[in-house]
PyMOL Python script that loads the backbone (N, CA, C, O; Angstrom):
from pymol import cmd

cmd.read_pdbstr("""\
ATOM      1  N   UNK A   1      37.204  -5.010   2.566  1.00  0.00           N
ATOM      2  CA  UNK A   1      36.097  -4.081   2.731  1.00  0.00           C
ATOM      3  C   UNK A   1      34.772  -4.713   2.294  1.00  0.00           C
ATOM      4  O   UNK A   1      33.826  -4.630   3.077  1.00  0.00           O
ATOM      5  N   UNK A   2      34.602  -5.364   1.070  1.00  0.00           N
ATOM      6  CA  UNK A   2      33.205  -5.858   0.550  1.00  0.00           C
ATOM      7  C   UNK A   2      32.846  -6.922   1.894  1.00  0.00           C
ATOM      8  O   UNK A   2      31.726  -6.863   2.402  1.00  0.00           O
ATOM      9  N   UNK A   3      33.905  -7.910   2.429  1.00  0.00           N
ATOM     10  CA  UNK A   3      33.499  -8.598   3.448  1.00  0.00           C
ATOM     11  C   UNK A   3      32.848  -8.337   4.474  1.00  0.00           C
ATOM     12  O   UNK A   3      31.959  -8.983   5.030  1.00  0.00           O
ATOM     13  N   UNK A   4      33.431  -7.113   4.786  1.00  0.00           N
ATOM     14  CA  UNK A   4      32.736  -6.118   6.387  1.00  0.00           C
ATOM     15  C   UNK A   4      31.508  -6.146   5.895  1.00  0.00           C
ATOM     16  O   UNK A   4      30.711  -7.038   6.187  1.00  0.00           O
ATOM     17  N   UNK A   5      31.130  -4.760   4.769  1.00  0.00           N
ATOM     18  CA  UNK A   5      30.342  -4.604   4.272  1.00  0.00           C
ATOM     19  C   UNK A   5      29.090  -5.663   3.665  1.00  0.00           C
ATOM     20  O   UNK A   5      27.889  -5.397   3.636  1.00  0.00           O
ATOM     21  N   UNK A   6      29.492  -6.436   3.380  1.00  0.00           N
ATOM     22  CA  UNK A   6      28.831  -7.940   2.683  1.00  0.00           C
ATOM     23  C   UNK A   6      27.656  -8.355   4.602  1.00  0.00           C
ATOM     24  O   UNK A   6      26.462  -8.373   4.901  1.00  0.00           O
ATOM     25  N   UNK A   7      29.003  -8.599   5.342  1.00  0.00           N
ATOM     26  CA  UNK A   7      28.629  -8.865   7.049  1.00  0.00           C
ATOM     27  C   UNK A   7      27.508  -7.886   7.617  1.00  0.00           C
ATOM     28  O   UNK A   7      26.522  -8.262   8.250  1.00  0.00           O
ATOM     29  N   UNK A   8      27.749  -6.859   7.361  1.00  0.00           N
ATOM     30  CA  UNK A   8      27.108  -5.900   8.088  1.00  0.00           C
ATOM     31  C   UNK A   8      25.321  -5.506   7.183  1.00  0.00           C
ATOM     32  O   UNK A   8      24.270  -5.075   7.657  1.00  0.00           O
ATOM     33  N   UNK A   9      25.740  -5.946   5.633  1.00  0.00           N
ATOM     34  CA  UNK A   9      24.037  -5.398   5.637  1.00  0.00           C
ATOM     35  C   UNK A   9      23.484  -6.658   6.193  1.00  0.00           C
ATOM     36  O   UNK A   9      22.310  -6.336   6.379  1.00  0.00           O
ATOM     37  N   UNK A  10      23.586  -7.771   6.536  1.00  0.00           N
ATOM     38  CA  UNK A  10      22.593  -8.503   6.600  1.00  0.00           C
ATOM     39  C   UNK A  10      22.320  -8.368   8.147  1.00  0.00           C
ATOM     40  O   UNK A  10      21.157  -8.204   8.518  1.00  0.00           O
ATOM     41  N   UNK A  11      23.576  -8.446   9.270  1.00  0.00           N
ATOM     42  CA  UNK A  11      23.428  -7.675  10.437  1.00  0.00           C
ATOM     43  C   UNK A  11      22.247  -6.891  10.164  1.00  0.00           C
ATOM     44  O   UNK A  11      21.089  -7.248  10.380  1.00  0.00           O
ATOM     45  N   UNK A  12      22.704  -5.588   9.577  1.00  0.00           N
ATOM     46  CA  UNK A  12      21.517  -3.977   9.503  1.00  0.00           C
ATOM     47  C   UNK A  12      20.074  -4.884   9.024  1.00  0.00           C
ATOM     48  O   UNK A  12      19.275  -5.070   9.941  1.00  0.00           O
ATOM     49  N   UNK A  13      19.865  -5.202   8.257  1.00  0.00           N
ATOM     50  CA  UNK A  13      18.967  -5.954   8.196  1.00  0.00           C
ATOM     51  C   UNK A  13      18.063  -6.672   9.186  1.00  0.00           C
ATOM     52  O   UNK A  13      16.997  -6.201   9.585  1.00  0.00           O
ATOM     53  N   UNK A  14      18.508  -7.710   9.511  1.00  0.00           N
ATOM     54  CA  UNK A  14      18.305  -8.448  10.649  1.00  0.00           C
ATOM     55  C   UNK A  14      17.945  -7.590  11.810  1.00  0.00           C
ATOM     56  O   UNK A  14      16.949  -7.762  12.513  1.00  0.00           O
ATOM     57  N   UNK A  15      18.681  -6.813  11.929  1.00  0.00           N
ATOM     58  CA  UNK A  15      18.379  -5.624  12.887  1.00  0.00           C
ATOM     59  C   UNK A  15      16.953  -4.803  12.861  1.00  0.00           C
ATOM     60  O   UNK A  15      16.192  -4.684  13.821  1.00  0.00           O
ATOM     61  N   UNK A  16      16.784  -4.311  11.654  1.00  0.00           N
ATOM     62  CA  UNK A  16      16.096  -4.076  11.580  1.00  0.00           C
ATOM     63  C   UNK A  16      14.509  -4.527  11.319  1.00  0.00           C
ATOM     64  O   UNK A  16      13.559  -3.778  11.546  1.00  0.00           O
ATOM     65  N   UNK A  17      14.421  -5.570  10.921  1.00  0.00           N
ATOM     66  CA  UNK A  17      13.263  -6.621  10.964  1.00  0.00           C
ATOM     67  C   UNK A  17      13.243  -6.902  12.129  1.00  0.00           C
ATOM     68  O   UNK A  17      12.055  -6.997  12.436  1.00  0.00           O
ATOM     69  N   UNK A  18      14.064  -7.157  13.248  1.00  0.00           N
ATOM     70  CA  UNK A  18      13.569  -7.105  14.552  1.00  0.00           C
ATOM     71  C   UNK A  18      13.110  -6.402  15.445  1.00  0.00           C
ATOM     72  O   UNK A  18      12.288  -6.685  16.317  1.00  0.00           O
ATOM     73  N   UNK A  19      13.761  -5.259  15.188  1.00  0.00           N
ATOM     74  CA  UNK A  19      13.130  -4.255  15.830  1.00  0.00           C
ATOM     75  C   UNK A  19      11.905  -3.579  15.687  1.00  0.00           C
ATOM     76  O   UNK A  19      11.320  -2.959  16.576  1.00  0.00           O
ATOM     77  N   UNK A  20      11.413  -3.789  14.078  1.00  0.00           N
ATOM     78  CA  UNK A  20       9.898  -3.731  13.699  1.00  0.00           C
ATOM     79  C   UNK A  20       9.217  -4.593  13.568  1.00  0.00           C
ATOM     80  O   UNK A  20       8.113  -4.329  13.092  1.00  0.00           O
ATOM     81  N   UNK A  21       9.505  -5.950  13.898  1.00  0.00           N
ATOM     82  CA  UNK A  21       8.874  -6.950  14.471  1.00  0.00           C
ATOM     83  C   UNK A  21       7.967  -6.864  15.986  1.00  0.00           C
ATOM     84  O   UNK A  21       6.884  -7.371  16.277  1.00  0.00           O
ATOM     85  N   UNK A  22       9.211  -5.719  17.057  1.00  0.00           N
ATOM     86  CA  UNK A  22       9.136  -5.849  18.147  1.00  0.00           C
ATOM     87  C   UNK A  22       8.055  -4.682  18.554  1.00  0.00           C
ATOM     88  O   UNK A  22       7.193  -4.658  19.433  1.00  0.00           O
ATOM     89  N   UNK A  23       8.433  -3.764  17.602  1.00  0.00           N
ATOM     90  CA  UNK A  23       7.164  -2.421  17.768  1.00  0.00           C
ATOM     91  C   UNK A  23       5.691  -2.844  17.137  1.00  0.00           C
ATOM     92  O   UNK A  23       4.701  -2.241  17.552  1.00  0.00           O
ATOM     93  N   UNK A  24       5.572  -3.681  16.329  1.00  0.00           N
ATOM     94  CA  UNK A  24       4.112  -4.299  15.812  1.00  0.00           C
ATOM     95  C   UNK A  24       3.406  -5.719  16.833  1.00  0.00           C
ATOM     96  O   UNK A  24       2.310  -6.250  16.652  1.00  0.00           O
ATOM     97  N   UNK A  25       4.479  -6.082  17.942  1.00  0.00           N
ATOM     98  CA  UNK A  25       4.459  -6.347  18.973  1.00  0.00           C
ATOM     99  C   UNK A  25       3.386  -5.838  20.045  1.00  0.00           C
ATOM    100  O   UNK A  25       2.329  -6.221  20.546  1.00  0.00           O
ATOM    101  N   UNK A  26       4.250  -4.771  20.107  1.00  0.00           N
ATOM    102  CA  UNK A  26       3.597  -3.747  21.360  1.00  0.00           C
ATOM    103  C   UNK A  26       2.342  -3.089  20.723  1.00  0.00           C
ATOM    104  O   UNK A  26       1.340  -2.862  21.401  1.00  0.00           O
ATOM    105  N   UNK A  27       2.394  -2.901  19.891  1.00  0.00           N
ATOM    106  CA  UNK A  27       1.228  -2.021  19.205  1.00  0.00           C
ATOM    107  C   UNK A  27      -0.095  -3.067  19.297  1.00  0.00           C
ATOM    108  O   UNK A  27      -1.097  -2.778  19.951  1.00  0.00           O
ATOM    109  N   UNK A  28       0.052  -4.308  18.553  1.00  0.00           N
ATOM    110  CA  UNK A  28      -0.791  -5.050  18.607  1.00  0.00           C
ATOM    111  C   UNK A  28      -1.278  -6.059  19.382  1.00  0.00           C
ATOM    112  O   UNK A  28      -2.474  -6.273  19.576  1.00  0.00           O
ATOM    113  N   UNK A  29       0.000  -6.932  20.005  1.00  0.00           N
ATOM    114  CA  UNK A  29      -0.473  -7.777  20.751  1.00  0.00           C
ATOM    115  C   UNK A  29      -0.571  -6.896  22.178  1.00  0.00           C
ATOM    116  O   UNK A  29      -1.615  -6.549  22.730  1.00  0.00           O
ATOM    117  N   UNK A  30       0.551  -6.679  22.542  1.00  0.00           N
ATOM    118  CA  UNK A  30       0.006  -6.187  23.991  1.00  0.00           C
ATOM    119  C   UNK A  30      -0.747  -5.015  24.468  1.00  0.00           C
ATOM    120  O   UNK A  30      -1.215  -4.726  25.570  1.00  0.00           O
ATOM    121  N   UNK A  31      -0.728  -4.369  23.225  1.00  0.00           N
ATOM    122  CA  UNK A  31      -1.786  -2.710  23.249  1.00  0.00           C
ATOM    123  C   UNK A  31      -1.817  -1.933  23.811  1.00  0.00           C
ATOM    124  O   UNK A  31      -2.827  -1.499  24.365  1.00  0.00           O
ATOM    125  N   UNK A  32      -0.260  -1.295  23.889  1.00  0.00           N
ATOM    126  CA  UNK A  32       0.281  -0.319  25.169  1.00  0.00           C
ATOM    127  C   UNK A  32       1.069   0.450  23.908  1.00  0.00           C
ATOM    128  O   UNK A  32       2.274   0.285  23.716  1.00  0.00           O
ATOM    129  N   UNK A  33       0.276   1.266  23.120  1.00  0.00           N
ATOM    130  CA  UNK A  33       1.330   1.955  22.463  1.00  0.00           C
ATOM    131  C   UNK A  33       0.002   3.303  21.934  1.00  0.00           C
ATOM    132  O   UNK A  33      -1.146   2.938  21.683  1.00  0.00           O
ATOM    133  N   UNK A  34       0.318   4.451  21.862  1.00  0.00           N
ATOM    134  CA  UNK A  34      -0.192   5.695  21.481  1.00  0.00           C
ATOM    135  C   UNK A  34      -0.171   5.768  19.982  1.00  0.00           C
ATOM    136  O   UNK A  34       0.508   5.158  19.155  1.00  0.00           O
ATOM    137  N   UNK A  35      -1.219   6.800  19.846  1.00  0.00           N
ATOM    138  CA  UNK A  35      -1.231   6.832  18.214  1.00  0.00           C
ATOM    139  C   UNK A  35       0.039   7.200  17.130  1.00  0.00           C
ATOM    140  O   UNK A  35       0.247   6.707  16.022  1.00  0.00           O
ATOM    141  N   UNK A  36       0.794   8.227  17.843  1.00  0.00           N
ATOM    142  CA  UNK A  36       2.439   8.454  17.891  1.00  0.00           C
ATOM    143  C   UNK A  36       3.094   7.134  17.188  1.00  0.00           C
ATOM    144  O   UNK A  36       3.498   6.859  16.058  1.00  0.00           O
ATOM    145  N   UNK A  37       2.985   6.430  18.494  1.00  0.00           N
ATOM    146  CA  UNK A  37       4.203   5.258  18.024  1.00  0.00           C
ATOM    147  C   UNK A  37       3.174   4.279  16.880  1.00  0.00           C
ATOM    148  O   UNK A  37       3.910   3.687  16.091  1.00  0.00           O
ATOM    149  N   UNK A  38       2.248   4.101  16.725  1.00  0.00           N
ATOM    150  CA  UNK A  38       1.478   3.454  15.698  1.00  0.00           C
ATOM    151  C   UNK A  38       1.547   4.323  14.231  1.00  0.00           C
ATOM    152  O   UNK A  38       1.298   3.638  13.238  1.00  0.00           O
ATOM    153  N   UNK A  39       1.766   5.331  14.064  1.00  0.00           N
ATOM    154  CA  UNK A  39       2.157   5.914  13.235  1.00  0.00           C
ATOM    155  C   UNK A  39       3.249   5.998  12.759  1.00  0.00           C
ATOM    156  O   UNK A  39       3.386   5.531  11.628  1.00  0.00           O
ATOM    157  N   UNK A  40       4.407   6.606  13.420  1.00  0.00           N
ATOM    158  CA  UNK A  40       5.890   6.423  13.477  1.00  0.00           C
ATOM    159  C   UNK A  40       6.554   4.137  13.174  1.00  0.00           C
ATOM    160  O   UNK A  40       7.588   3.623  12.746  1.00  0.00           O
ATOM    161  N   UNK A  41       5.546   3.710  13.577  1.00  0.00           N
ATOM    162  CA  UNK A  41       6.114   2.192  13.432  1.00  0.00           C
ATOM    163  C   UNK A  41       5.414   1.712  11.879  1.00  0.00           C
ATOM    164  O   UNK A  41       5.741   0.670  11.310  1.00  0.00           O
ATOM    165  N   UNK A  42       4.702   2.397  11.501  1.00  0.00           N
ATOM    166  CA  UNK A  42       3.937   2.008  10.028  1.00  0.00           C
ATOM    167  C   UNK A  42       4.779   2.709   9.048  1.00  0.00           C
ATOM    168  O   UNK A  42       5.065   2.179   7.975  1.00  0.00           O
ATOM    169  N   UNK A  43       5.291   4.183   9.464  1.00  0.00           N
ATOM    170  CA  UNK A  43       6.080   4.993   8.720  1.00  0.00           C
ATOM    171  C   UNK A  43       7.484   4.089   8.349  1.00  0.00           C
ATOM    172  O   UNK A  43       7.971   3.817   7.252  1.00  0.00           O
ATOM    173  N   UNK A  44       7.826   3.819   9.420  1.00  0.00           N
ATOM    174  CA  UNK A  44       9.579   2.955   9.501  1.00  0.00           C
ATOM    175  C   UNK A  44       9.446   1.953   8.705  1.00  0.00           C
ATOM    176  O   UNK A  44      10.223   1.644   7.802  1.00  0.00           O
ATOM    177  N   UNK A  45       7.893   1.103   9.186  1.00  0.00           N
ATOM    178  CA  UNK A  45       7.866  -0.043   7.465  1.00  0.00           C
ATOM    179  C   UNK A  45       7.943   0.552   6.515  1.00  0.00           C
ATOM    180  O   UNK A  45       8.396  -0.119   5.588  1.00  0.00           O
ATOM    181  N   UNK A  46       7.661   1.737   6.229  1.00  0.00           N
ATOM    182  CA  UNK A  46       7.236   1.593   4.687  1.00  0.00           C
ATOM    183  C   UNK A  46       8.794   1.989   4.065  1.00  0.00           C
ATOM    184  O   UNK A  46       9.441   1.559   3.110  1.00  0.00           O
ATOM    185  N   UNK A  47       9.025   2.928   5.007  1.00  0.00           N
ATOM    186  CA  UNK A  47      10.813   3.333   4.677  1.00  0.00           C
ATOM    187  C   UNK A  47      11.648   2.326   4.992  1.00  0.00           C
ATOM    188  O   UNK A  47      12.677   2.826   4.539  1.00  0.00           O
ATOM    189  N   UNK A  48      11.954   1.379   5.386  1.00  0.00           N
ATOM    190  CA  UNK A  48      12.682   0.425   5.435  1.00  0.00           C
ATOM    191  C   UNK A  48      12.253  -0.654   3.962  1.00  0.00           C
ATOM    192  O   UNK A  48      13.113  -1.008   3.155  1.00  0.00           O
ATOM    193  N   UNK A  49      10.831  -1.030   3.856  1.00  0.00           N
ATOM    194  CA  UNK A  49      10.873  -1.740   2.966  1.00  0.00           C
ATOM    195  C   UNK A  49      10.985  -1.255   1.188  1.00  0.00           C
ATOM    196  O   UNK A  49      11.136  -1.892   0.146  1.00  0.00           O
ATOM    197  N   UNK A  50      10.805   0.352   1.562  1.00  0.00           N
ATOM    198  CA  UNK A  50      11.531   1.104   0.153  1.00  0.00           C
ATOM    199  C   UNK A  50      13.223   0.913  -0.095  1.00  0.00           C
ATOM    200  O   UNK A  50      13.829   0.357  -1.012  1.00  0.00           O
ATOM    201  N   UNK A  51      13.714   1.629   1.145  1.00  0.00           N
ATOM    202  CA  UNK A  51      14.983   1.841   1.141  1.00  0.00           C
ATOM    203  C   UNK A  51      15.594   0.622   0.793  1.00  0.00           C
ATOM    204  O   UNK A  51      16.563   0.737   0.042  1.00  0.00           O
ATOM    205  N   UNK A  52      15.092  -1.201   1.353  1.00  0.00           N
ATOM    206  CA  UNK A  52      15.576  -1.953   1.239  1.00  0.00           C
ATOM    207  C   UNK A  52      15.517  -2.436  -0.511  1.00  0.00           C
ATOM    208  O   UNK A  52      16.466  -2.839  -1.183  1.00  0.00           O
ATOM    209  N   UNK A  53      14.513  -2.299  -0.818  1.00  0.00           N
ATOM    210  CA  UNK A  53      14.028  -2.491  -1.976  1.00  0.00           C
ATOM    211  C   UNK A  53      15.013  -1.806  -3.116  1.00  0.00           C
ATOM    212  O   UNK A  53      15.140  -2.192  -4.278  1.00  0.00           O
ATOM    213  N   UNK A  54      15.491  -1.004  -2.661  1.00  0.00           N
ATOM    214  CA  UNK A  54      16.232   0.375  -3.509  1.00  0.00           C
ATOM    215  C   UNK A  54      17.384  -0.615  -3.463  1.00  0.00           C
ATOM    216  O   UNK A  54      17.571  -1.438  -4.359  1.00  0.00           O
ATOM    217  N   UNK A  55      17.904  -0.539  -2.729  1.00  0.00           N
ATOM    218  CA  UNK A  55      19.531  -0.811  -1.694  1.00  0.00           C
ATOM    219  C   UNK A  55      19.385  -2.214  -3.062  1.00  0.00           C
ATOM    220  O   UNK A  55      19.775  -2.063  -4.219  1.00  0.00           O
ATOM    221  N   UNK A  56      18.816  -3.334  -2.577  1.00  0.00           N
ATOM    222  CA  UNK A  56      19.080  -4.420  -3.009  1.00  0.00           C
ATOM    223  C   UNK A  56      18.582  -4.639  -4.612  1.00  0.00           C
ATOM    224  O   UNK A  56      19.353  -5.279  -5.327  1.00  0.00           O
ATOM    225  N   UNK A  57      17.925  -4.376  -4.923  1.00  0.00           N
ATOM    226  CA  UNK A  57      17.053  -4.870  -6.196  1.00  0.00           C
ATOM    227  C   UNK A  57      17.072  -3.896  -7.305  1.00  0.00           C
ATOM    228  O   UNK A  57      16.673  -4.140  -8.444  1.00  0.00           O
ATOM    229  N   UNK A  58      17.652  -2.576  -6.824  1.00  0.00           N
ATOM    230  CA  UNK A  58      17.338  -1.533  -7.972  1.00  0.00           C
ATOM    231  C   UNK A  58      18.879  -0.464  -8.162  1.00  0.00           C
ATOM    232  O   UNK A  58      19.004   0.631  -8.711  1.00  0.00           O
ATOM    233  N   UNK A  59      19.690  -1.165  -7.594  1.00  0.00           N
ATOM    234  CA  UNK A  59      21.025  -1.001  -7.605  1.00  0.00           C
ATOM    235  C   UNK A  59      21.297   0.502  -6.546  1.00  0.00           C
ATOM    236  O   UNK A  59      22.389   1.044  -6.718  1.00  0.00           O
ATOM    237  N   UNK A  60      20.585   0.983  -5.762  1.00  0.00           N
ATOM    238  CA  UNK A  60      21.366   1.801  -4.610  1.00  0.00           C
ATOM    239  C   UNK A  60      22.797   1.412  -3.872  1.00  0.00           C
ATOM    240  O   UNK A  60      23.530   2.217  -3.298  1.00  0.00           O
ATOM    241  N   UNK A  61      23.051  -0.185  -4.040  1.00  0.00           N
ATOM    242  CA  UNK A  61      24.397  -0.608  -3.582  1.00  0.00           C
ATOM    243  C   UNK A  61      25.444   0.080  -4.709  1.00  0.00           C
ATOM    244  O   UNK A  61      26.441   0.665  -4.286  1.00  0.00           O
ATOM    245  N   UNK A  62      25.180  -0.011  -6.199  1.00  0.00           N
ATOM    246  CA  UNK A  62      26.382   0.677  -6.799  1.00  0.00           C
ATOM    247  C   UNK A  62      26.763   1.994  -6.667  1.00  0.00           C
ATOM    248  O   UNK A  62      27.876   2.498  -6.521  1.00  0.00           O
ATOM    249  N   UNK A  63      25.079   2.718  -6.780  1.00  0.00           N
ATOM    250  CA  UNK A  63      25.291   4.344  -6.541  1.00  0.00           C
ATOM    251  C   UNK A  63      25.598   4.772  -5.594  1.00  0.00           C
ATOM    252  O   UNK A  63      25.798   5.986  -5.639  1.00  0.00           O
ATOM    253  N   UNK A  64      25.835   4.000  -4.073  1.00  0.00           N
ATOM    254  CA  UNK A  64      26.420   4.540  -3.251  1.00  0.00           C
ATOM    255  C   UNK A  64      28.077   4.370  -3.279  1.00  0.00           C
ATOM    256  O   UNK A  64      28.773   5.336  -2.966  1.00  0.00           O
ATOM    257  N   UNK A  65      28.603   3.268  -3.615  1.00  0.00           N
ATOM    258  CA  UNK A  65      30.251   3.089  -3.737  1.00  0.00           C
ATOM    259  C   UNK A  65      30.774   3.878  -4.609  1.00  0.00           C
ATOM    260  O   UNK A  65      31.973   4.155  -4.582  1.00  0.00           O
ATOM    261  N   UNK A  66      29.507   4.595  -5.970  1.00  0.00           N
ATOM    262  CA  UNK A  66      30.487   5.101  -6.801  1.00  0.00           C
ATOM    263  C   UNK A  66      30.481   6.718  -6.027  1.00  0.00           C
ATOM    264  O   UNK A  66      31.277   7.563  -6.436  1.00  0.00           O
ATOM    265  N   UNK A  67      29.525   7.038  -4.901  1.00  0.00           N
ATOM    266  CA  UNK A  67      29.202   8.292  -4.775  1.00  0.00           C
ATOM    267  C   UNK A  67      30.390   8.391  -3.304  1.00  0.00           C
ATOM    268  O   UNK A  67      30.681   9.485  -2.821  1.00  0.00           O
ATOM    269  N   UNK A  68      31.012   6.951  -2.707  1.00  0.00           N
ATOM    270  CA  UNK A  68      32.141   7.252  -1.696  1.00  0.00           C
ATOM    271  C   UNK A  68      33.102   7.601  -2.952  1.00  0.00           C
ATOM    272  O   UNK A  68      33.307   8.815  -2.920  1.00  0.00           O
ATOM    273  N   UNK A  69      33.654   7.104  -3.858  1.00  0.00           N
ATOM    274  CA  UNK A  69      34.775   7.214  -4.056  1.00  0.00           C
ATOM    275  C   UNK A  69      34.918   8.204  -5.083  1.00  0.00           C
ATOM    276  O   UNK A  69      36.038   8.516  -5.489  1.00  0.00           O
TER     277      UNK A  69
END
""", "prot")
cmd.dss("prot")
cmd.show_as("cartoon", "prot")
cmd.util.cbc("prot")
cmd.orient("prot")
């Protein structure tokens, strides 16, 4: 299980830095995006780089295994 798990955040990760890579993309370089998605893509940074911050550095990885089992 830690292996999957170990595999998969950096996957989720990866995943996710690309995909908000790809929306600060559109927003900026090619300049086809509404105030909506310029809002909603600034929001997702800031919650991704909390949540990640939590997850990794401030122990959200323990409090969640002790809160499955």
């Amino acid at each position: 299980m830690t292996t999957i798990t170990g595999w998969l955040f950096w996957l989720l990760l990866c995943a996710a830095l690309l995909l908000l890579g790809r929306s600060f993309y559109v927003i900026y370089v090619k300049k086809t995006a509404s105030r909506l998605t310029t809002v909603m893509a600034w929001f997702s940074l800031v919650f991704m780089v909390c949540y990640w911050t939590w997850y990794v550095f401030l122990g959200g990885r323990d409090f969640l295994m002790e809160a499955m089992s």
